[in-house]
C-alpha positions in Angstrom: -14.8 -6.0 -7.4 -14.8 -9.5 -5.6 -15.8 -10.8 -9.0 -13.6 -9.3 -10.8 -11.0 -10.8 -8.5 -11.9 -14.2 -7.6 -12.0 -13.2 -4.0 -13.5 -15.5 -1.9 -15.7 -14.8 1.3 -15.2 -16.6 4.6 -19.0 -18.1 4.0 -17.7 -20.2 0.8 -14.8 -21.3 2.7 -16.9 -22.8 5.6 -19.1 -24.0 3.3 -16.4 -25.9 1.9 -15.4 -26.8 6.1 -12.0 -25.4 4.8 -9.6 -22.1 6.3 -7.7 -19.4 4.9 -4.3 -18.9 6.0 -5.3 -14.9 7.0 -8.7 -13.0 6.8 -8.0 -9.7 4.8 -10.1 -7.1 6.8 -10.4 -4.8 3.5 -12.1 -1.7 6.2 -14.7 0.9 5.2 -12.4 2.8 3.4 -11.2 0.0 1.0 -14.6 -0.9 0.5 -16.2 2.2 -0.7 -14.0 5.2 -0.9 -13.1 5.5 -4.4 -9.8 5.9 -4.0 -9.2 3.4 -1.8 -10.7 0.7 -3.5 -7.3 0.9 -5.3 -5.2 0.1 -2.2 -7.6 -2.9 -1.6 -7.2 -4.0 -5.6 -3.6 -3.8 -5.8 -3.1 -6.0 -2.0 -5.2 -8.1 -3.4 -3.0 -8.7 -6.4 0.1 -8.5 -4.2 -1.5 -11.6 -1.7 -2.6 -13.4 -5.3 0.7 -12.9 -6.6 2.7 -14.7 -3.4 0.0 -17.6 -3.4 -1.8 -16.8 0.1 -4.7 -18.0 0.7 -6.7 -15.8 1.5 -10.1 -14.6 2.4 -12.6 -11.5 3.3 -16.0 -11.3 5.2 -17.6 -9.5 2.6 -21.0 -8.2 3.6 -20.6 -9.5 7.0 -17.7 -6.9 7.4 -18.5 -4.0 9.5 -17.1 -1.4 10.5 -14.4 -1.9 13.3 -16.2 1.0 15.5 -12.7 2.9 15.3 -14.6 6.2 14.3 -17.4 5.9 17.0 -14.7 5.3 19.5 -12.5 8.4 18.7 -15.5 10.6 18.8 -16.9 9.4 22.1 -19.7 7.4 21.3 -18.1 4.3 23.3 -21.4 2.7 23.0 -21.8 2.7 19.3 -18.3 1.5 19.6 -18.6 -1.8 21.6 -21.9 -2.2 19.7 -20.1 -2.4 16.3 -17.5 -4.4 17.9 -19.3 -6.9 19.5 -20.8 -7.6 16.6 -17.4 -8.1 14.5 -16.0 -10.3 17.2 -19.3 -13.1 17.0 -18.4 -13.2 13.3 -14.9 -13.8 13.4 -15.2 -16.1 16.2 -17.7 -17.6 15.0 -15.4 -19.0 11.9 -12.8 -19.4 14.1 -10.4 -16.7 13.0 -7.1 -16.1 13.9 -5.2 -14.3 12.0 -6.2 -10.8 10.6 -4.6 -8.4 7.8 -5.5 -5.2 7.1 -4.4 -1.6 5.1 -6.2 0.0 7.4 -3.9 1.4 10.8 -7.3 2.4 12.6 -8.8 -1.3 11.6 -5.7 -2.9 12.6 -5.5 -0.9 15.7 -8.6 -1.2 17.1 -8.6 -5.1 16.0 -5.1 -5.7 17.8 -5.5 -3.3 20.9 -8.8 -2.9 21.8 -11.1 -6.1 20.9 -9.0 -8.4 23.1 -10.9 -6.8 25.8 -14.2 -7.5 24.5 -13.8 -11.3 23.8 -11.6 -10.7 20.6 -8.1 -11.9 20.5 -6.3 -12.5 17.3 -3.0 -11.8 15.2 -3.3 -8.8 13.4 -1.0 -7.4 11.0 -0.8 -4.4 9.0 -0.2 -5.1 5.3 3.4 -3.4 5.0 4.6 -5.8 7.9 2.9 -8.5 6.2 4.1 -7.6 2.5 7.6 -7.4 4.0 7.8 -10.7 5.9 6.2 -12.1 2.3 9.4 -10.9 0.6 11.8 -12.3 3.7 10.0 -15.8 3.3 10.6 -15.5 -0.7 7.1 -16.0 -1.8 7.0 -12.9 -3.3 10.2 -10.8 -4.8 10.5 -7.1 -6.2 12.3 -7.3 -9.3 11.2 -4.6 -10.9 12.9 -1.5 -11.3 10.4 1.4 -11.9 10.8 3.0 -8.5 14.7 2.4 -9.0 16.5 6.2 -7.7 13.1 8.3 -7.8 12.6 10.2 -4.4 10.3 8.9 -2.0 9.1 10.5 1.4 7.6 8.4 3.4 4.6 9.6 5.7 3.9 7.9 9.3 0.5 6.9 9.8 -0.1 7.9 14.1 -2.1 4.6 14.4 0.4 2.9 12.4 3.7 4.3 14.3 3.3 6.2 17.3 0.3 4.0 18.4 2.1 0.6 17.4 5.8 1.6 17.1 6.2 0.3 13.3 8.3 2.1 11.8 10.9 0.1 9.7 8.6 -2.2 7.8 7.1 0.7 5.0 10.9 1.7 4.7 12.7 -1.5 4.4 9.8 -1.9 1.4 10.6 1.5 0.0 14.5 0.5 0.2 13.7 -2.9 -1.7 12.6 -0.5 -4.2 15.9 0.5 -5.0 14.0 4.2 -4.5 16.0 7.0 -2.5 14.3 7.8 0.8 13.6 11.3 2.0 12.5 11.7 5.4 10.7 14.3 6.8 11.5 17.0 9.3 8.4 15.2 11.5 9.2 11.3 11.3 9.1 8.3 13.1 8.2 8.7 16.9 8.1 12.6 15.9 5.6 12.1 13.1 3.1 14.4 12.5 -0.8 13.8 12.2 -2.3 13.6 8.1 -5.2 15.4 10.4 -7.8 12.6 10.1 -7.1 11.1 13.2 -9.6 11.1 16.0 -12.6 11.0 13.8 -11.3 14.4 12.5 -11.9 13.1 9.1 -15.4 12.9 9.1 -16.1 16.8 10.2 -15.1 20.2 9.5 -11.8 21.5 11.1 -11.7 24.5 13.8 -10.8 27.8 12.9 -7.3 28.1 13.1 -4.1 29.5 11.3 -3.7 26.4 8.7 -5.0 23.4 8.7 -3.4 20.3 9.8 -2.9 18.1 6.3 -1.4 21.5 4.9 1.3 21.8 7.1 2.1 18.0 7.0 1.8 18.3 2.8 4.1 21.5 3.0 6.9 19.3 5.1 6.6 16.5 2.5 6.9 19.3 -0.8 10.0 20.5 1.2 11.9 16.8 0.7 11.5 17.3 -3.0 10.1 13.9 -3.3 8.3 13.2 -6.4 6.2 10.6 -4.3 4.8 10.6 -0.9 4.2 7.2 0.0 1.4 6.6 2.8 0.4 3.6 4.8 -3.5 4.1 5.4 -6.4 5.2 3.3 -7.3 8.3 5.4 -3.5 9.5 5.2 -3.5 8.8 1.7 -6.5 11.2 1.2 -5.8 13.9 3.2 -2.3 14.3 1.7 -3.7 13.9 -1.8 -6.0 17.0 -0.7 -3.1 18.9 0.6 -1.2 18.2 -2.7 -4.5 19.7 -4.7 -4.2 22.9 -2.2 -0.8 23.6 -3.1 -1.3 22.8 -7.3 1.2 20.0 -7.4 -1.0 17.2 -8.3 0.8 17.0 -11.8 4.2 17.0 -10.1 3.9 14.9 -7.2 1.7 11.5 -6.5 0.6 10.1 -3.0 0.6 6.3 -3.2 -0.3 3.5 -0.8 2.9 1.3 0.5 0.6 -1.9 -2.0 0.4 0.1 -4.6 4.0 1.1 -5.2 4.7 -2.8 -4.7 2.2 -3.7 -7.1 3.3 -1.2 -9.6 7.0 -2.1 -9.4 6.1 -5.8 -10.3 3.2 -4.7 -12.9 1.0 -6.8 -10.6 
């Protein structure tokens, strides 16, 4: 994919003794899941597109420990961390993007305290103030009037209080927002959170991306538009559980941006 792209890795830019104006941490999810991988391709357009320079770590990437942490395992956690902060120190990083909430979470709140400070952004915020500074616009018109409800990822809002950035993007999208009963600082959880994602749920009456995919079928909103890889999956599974994968889509805040300018 980094081919196929022309991305280039934070070795060849030292190599080179030059650096990028932000480091796009692309997270596990972007790097292997599937589905993801589309999130990562179209931001990757999107950055290409407004002319940012721009690179990844590539192999030297690991994982942020955001899993390990949720489950406990503090050590794995400041192992995996540690790690990730003598790279990016070690070229002298600063600022950090990333379409992941839990990577840009754990990256903004909880490295400082191990030795790793830096400016992290989430890619909606960072999409939006691209489109502010006009270096990239939204001209295109295919989301013009469809209904879009817009999901709040916990690590995203609740955790980090942004809330307007994904909607002032969906508004630029000429596209009619449809909130959910549960939004904003009353959001409720996709049910990946807390390294939930990675096990079996309890026993219980229904599960939890069933009853948030039930409040986003009752807006009526051909699209549900998510901000994080794990949201966007366990949404697309709820959609699958109630048949309405031919009627409604889940897509990633980049993708809908990408989409709308053919990127």
């Amino acid at each position: 994919m980094a081919e196929a792209l022309k991305i280039p890795t934070m070795a060849e830019y030292a190599a080179e003794g030059k650096q990028p104006e932000v480091l796009f941490w692309v997270g596990c999810a972007g790097s292997f899941d599937d589905r993801a991988k589309k999130i990562t391709k179209a931001f990757v357009r999107i950055l290409t597109r407004a002319g940012v320079d721009f690179a990844v770590l590539g192999t030297e990437e690991s994982c942020t420990g955001d899993p390990a942490k949720r489950a406990g395992n503090e050590f794995l956690f400041q192992m995996q961390a540690v790690t990730n902060i003598e790279v990016l120190n070690g070229y002298g990083i600063t600022r950090i993007v990333t379409a992941c909430p839990h990577c840009f979470n754990t990256l903004k709140n909880e490295y400082p305290g191990l030795g790793g400070t830096y400016q992290v952004m989430h890619h909606t915020k960072f999409i939006n103030e691209l489109l502010k500074e006009g270096r990239l616009r939204l001209e295109g018109g295919k989301f013009k009037g469809k209904r879009i409800t817009y999901h709040d990822p916990c690590y995203l809002g609740r955790a980090n209080n942004i809330y307007e950035a994904p909607r002032e993007l969906i508004e630029k999208l000429d596209a009619e927002l449809r909130e959910m009963k549960n939004c904003k600082q009353r959001g409720l959880c996709c049910g990946a959170g807390g390294a939930q994602m990675f096990k079996e749920p309890e026993k219980g009456e229904k599960d939890v991306n069933m009853a948030r995919t039930e409040q986003a079928l009752e807006t009526e909103a051909g699209i549900i538009a998510a901000a994080c890889p794990f949201c966007n999956t366990m949404l697309t599974d709820g959609v699958k559980g109630k048949e309405k994968e031919g009627q409604v889509a889940v897509m990633d805040i980049a993708e809908l941006i990408a989409q709308a300018e053919d990127l």
